[in-house]
N, C-alpha and C positions, 0 to 999 in steps of 0.2 A: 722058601722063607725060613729063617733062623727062627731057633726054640725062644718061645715065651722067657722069661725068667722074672723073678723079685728081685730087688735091688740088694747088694751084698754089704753097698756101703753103712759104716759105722753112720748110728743117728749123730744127728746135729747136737749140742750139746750147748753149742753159744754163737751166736748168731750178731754180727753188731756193725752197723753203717758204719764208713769213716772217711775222712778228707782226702782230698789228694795229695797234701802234703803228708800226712800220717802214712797213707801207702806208702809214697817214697821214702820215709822211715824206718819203716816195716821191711821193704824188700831191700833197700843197704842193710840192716840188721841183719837179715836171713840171706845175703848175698850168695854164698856159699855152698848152702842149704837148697833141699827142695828141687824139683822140675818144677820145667814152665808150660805149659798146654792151650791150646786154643779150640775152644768149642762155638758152636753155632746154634740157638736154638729159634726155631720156629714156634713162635703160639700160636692157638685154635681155639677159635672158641665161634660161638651161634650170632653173634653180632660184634661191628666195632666200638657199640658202643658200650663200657663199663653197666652200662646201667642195666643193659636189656641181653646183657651176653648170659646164656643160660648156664654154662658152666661154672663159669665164676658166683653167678648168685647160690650155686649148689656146691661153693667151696670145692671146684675142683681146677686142675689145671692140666690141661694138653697141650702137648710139647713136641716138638721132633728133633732129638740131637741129630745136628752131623758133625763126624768127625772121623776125618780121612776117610770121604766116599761113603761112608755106609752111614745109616737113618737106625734109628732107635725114637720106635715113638714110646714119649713118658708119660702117663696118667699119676699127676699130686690130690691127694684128698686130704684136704684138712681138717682136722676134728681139735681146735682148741689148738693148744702149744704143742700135739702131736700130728702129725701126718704120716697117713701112709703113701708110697712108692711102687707102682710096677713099671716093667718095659717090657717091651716084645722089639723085635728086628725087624725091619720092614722093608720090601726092596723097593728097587727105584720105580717100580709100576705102580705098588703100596703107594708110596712117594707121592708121586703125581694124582693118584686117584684122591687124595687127603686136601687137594685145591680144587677137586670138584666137589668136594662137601661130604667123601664119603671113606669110613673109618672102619680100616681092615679090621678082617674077623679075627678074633681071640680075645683075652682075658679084660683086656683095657673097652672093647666095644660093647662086652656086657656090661663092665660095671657100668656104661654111661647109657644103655639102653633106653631110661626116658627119653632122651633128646628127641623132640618131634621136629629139628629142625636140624639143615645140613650142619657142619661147621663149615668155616673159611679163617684164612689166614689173618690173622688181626696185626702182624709185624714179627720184624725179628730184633734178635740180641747177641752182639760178641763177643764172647766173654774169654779175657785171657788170664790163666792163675796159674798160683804158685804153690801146688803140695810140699808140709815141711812134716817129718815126725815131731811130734812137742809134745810133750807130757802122754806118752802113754795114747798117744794118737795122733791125730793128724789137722795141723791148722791150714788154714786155705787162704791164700789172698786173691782176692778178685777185683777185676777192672771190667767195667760193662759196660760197652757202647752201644745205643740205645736213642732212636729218635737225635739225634746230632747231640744226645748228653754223655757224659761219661760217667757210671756212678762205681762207687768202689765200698769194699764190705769187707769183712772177716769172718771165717766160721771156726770152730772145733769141733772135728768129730771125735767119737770116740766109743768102742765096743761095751768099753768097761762102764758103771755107774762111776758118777761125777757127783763129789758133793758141792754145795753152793759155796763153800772155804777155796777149795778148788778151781772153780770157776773165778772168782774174786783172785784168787793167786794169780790164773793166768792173765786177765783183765790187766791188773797192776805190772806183770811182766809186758806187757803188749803197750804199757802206756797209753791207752784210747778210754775215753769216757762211753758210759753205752749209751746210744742213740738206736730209736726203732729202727728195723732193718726193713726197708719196701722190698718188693717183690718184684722180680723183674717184670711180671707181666702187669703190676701195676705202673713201673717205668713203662711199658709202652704205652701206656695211657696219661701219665703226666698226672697221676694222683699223686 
């Protein structure tokens, strides 16, 4: 099994749903600019339903990237407009044991320790994007496909403090109005 690790990436900084036709704007403007990447993530949680999934009512979210062959399972906790991030690497036995309800040892199985219940797979999402440098960090276009929907979003992260002038500058450079940004794992639920 590969080492645990916290997450290295810059926090989120702006976050903002957008059309599909604004994507296509977005990614001709950044044409040039940026890779492209394709990730796969699996959600987990104690039931399918929104309502009765233990995780999600405990503000967290499990996850399993793949990408090219290999599993990174993700544990999100959200406290408010912040969340924290870990991962750990997980092999393909890890993998499979995660569809019989049972969630490898290390740092992500403790924090979720209450769960008096297995998890199981509630759906997946495929997301393909496009890292640019912009301002002192790094913007992201994303296209999610999801339950036969496609939803598309923006983020910026970024190491450094951002003040809200900044944010408002890049906004207006982006041309996009902000709109709340759902969650993919509430795209698999159609909230």
């Amino acid at each position: 099994m590969k080492r645990e690790k916290k997450y290295g990436k810059p926090p989120c900084r702006l976050k903002i749903k957008i059309t599909g036709e604004e994507f296509l704007i977005l990614v001709k403007k950044f044409e040039y600019r940026g890779d492209w990447s394709e990730v796969f993530y699996l959600y987990f949680d104690t039931d399918d339903c929104q309502n009765k999934a233990d995780l999600y009512s405990q503000q967290f979210r499990l996850r399993v990237r793949e990408r090219k062959g290999e599993y990174s399972l993700e544990l999100k906790k959200y406290k408010g407009e912040k969340h924290v991030e870990m991962s750990q690497w997980i092999s393909d036995e890890e993998f499979r044991l995660l569809f019989q309800g049972l969630v490898p040892n290390g740092e992500i199985r403790r924090n979720i320790s209450f769960l008096q219940k297995p998890v199981r797979c509630i759906g997946l999402a495929n997301t393909v994007r496009k890292k640019i440098h912009f301002h002192h960090g790094i913007l992201v276009l994303d296209q999610t496909h999801c339950n036969a929907h496609t939803y598309y979003g923006i983020e910026f992260r970024s190491d450094e403090a951002v003040s809200p002038e900044i944010i408002q500058e890049i906004q207006s450079q982006l041309n996009v109005p902000m709109r709340e940004y759902q969650l993919k794992i509430e795209e698999l639920w159609g909230t």
